[in-house]
C-alpha beads as a LAMMPS data file, in Angstrom:
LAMMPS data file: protein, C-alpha beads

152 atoms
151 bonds

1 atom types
1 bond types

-500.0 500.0 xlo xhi
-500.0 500.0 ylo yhi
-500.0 500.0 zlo zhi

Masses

1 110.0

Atoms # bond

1 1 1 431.928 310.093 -388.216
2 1 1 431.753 307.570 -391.111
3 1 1 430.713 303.885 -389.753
4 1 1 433.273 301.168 -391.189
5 1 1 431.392 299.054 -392.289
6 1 1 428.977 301.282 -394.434
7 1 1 432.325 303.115 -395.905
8 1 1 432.781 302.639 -399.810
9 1 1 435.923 300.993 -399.681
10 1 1 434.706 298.204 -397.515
11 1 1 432.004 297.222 -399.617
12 1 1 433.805 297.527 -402.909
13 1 1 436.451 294.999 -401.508
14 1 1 434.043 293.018 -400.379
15 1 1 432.391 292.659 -403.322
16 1 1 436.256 292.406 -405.269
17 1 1 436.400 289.437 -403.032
18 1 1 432.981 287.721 -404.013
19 1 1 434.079 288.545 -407.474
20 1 1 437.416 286.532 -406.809
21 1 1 436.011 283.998 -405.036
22 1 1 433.653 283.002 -408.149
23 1 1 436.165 283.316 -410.637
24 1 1 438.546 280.883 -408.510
25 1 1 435.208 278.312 -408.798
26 1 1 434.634 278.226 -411.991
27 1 1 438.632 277.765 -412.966
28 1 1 438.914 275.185 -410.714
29 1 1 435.556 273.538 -412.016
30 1 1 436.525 274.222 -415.636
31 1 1 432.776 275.370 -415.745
32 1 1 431.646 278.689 -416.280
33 1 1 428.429 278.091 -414.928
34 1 1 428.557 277.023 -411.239
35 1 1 425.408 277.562 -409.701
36 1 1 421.764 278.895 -410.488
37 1 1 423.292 282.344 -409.250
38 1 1 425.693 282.097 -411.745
39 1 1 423.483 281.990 -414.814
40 1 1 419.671 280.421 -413.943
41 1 1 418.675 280.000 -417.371
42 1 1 422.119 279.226 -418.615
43 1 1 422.540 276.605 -416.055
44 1 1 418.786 274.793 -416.824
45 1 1 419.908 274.901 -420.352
46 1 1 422.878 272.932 -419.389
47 1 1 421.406 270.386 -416.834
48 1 1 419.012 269.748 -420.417
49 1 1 422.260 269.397 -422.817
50 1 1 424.642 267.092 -419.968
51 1 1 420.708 264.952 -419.250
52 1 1 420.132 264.860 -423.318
53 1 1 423.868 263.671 -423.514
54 1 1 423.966 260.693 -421.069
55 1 1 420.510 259.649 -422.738
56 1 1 422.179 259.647 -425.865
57 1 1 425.277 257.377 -424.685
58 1 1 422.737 254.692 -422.920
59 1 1 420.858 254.744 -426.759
60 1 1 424.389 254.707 -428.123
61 1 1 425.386 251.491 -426.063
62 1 1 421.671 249.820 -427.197
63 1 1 423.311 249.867 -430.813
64 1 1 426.267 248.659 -429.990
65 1 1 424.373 245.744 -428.121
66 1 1 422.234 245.204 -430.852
67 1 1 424.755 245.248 -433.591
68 1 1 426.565 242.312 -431.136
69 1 1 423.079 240.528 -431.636
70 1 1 422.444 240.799 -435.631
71 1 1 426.271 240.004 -436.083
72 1 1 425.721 236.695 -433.493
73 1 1 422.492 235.822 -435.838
74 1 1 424.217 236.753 -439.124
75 1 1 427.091 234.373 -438.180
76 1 1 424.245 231.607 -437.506
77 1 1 422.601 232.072 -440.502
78 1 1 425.717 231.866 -442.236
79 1 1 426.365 228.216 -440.801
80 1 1 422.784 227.296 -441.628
81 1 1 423.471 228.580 -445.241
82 1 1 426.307 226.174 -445.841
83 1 1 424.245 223.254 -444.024
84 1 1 421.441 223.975 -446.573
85 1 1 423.752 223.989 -449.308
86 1 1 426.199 221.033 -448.157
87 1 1 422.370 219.246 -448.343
88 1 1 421.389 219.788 -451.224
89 1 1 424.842 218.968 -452.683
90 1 1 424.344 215.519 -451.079
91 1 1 420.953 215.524 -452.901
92 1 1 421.851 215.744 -456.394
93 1 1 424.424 213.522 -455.442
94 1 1 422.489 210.971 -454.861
95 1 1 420.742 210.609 -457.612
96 1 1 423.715 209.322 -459.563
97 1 1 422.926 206.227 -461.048
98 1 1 426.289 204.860 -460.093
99 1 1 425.948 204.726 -456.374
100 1 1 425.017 202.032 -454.760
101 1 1 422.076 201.592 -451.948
102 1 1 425.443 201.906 -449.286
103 1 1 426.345 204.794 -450.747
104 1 1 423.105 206.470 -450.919
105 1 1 422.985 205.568 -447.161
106 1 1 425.815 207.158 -446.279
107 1 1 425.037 210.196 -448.133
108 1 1 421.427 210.129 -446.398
109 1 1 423.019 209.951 -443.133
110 1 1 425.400 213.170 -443.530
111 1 1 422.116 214.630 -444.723
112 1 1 419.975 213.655 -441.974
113 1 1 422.963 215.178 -439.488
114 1 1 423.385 218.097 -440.988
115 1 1 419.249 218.702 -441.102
116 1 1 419.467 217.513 -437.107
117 1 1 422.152 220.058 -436.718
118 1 1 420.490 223.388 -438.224
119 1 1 417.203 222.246 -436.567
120 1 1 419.170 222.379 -433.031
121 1 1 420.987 225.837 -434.037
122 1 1 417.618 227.107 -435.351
123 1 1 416.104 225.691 -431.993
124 1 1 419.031 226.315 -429.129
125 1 1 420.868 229.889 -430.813
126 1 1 420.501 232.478 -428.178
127 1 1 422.467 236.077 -427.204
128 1 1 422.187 237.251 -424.021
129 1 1 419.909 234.680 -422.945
130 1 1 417.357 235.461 -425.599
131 1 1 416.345 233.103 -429.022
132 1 1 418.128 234.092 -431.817
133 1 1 415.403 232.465 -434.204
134 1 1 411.930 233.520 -432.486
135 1 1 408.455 234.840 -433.939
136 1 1 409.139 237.460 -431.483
137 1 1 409.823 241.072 -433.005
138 1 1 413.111 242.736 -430.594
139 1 1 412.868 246.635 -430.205
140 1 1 415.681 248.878 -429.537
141 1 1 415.772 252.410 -428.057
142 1 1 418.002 253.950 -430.459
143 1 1 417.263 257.828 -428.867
144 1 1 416.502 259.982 -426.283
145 1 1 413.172 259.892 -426.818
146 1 1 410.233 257.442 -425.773
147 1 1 409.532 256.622 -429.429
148 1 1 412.704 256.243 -431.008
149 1 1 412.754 252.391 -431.356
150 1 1 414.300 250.442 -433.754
151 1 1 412.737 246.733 -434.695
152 1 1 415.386 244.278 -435.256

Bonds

1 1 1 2
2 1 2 3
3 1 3 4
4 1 4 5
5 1 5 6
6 1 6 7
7 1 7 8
8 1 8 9
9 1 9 10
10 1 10 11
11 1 11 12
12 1 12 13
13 1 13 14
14 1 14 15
15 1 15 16
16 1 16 17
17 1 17 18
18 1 18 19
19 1 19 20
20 1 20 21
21 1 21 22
22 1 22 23
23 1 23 24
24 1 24 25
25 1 25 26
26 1 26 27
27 1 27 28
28 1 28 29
29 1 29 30
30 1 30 31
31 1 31 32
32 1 32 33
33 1 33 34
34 1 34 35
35 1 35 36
36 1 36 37
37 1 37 38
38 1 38 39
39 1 39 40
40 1 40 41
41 1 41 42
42 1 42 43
43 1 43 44
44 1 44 45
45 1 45 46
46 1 46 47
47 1 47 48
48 1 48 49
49 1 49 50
50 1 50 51
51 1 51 52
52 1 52 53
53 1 53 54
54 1 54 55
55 1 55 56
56 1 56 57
57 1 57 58
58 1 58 59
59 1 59 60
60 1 60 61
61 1 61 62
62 1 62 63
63 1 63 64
64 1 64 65
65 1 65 66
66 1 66 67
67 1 67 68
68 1 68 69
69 1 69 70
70 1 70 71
71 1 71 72
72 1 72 73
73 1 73 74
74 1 74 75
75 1 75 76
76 1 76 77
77 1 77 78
78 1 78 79
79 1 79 80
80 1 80 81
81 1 81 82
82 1 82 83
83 1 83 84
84 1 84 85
85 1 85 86
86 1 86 87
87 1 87 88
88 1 88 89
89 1 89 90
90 1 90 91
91 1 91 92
92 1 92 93
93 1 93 94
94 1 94 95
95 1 95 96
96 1 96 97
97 1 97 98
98 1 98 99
99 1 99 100
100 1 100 101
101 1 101 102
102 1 102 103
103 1 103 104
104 1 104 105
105 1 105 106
106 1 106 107
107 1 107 108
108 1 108 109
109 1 109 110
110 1 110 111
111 1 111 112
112 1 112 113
113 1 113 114
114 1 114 115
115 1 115 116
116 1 116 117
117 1 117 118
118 1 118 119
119 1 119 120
120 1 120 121
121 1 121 122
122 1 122 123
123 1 123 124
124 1 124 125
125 1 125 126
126 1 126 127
127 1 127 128
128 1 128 129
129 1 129 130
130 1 130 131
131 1 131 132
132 1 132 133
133 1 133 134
134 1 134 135
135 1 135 136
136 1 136 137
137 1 137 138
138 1 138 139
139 1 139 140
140 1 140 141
141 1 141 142
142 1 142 143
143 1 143 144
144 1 144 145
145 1 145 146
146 1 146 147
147 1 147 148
148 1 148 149
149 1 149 150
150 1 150 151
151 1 151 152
């Protein structure tokens, strides 16, 4: 007498049944690779790609923070480029023989303010806490990789 549980229809349905049972996983994962039985290699290879991938969004989002930072400092610069020009306007200005001492007064004391002010922005222009206007080299990761810095 044949044992039930040792008959060949038993363990083909069972195994029909594991078979069903993973394919209802990995459609209701969207994933084709569930576990390390699944696919070992396949699924190390993946773990690599989906670890590579949220490295490369965090270096993504350094750009994007550091593209905020040049365009703060480019907008700075730009206002210390007019100051620097709106002074020497004043400069040949003065020198007009027609002006009197009250004049050239005047036109010293816009000068002297607008010096005062780009000394201040050059002095108090920070992003995110940090100078603007420093000695100081800033790096950026820009990769995945330890050595993929960028020097702003």
């Amino acid at each position: 007498m044949n044992s039930i549980s040792n008959s060949p229809s038993v363990i083909s349905s069972a195994s029909t049944s594991a078979n069903i049972d993973q394919a209802q996983e990995r459609i209701s994962s969207g994933k084709q690779i569930n576990s390390a039985s699944d696919n070992a290699a396949g699924m190390i290879i993946a773990q690599g790609l989906s670890t590579q991938s949220t490295a490369m969004s965090g270096a993504q989002k350094n750009i994007g923070d550091s593209a905020s930072l040049l365009q703060t400092r480019s907008g700075a610069l730009d206002s210390i480029t007019s100051g620097i020009s709106r002074m020497q306007e004043l400069s040949v200005q003065s020198q007009n023989g027609i002006l009197n001492e009250t004049d050239r007064g005047a036109l010293n004391k816009e000068f002297q303010a607008i010096k005062t002010e780009i000394t201040d922005m050059t002095k108090n222009s920070q992003f995110n806490g940090q100078s603007l206007f420093t000695d100081q080299e800033s790096t950026v990761q820009s990769g995945t990789d330890a050595g993929d810095l960028t020097k702003l």
